[in-house]
N, C-alpha and C positions, 0 to 999 in steps of 0.2 A: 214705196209711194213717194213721189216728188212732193214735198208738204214739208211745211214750217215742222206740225206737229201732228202726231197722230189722235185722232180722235175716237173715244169711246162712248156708247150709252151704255148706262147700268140702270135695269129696270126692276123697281121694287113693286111690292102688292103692298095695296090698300087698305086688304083687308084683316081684321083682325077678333074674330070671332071663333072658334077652333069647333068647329059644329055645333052642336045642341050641347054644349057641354057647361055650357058657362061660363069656361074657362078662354083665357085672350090667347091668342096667336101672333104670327105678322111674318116677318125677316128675320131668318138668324145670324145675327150679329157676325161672327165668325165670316159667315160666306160671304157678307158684303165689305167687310172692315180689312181681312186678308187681299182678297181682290183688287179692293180700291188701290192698300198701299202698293202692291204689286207694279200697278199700271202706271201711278202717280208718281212712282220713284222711277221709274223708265220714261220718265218724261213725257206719259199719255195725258193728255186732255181728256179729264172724266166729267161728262154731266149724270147728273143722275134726276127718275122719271118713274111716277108711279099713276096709275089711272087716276086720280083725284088729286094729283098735287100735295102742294105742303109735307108735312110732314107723316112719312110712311110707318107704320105701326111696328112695333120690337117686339118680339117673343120674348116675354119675362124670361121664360126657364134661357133663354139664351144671354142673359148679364149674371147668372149665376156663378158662384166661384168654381164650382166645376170645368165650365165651359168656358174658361180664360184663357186668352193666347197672348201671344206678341202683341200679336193685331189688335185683339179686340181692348186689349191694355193702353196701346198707341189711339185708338178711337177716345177712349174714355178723358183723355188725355187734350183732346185734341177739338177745340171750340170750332175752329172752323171749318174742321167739315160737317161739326154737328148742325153748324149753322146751315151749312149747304143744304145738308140731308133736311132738314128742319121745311128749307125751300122746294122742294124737287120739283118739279116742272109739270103741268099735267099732261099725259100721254099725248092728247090728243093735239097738242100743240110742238111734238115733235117729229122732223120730218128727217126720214132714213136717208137722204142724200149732204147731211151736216155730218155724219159723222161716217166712221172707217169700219165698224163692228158695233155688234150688241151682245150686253154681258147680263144675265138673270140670274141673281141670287137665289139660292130658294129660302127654306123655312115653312112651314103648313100653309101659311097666307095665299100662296100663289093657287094653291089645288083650286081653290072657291071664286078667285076674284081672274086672276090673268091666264087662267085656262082657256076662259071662256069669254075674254075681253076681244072683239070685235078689231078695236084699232090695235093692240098687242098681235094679231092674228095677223091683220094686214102686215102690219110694220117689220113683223118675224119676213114674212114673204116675201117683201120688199127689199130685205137686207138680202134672202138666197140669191133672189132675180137677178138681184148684182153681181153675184160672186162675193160677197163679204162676207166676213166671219161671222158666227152664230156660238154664241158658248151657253151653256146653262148647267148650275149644279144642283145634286143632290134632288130635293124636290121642285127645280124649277124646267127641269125637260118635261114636266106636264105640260108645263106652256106650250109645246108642240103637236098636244092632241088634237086639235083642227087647224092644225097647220099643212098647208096643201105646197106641193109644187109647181115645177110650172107646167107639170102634166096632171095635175090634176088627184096625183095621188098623195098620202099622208108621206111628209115628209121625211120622218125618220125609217119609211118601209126600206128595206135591203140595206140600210147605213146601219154602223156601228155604233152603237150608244151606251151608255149606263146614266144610272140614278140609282135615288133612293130606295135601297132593296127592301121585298117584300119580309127578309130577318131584323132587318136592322128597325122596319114600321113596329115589326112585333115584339123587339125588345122593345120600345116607346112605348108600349103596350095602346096604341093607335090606329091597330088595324080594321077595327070597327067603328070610329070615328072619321074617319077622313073619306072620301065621297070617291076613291078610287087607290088602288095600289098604285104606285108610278112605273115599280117592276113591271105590273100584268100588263098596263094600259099601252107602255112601249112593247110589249113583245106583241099583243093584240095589235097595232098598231104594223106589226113589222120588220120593227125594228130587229138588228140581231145584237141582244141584250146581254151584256156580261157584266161580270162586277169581282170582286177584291176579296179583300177580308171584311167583315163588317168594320167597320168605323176605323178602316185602313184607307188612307191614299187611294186611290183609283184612279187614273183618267183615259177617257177616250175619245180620238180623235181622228175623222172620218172626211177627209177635204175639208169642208171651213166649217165643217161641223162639230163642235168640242162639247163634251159632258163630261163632270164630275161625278163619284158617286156619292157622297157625303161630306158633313161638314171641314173632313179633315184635307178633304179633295181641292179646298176651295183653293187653296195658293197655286198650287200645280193646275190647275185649270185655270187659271188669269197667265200662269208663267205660257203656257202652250198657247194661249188666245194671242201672247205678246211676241211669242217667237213665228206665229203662222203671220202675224204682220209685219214683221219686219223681213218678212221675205217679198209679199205681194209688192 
């Protein structure tokens, strides 16, 4: 691409309620905090956009000392992009010809909020219509359940996809809490669905179409989102 610099969105959920459970939800840390530095040390221009603005909601179990990386050690670390994140932009005030790609974190939040988000639906659509890349990990290839093409059909039908597998929900012990598998709803969908080891690397990538399958996916799906751009 002729350009100063390359530009990304990264689109978080809003929401942070994990069903009837009581218990909170949102982003997992890891797949946004991996991501960002990924794009940001390759010299992308990252905004970041979640349907309601401000500040996007953390999955407690995801600042746990278990679930520490590089990445999420360098976020913790790191004021100003908390402060970024703290600002995000609301959805509806972004428009998919400002940037070069869109990158969806997952974590549980998305299943409930940016599945079924209207303007995330258009904007995903907007970004195909162009030819732009399309990335999403782990739990956030839900975001593609009513995602259409430009014919009209579900967008991930006949592409190659993964996410969040239906072993890896059931280790979480989450299978009867969350309002869809991500495995069934892409294969239902279409899609033709593979995936790794549980809580292995995965990624797959299908023209400007890229999915992760979990949280450990998430570097390697910002590395392939950044190498499919710097070809275009």
């Amino acid at each position: 691409m002729k350009k100063d610099k390359l530009k990304v969105l990264v689109v978080l959920t809003s929401h942070d309620q994990l069903g009837d459970t009581g218990e909170k939800t949102g982003f997992w840390i890891e797949e946004f905090a991996a991501p960002y530095y990924v794009l940001q040390d390759a010299g992308v221009d990252v905004t970041i956009a979640s349907p309601k603005g401000g500040q996007p909601p953390i999955d407690p179990k995801s600042a746990l000392p278990d679930f520490q990386t590089e990445a999420t050690k360098r976020f913790d670390a790191d004021k100003e992009l908390q402060t970024k994140l703290a600002n995000s932009i609301p959805l509806d005030h972004v428009n998919e010809q400002d940037y070069d790609a869109v990158f969806y974190p997952g974590g549980h939040g998305p299943l409930w909020d940016l599945t079924n988000d209207k303007t995330s639906i258009a904007l995903i659509e907007s970004f195909w219509t162009h030819n732009k890349p399309v990335a999403a990990v782990c739990h956030a290839p839900a975001v593609f359940r009513y995602v259409k093409d430009s014919n009209g059909q579900p967008l991930v039908k006949g592409k190659k996809v993964t996410g969040f597998s239906n072993s890896e929900e059931e280790a979480v012990q989450l299978t009867d809490v969350v309002p869809f598998l991500v495995e069934d709803e892409l294969v239902k969908l279409g899609g033709q669905y593979s995936k790794g080891e549980d809580w292995h690397s995965y990624v797959v990538k299908d023209g400007h179409l890229i999915t992760g399958q979990n949280p450990g996916s998430s570097e390697e799906t910002a590395k392939a989102l950044f190498t499919l751009l710097s070809k275009i």
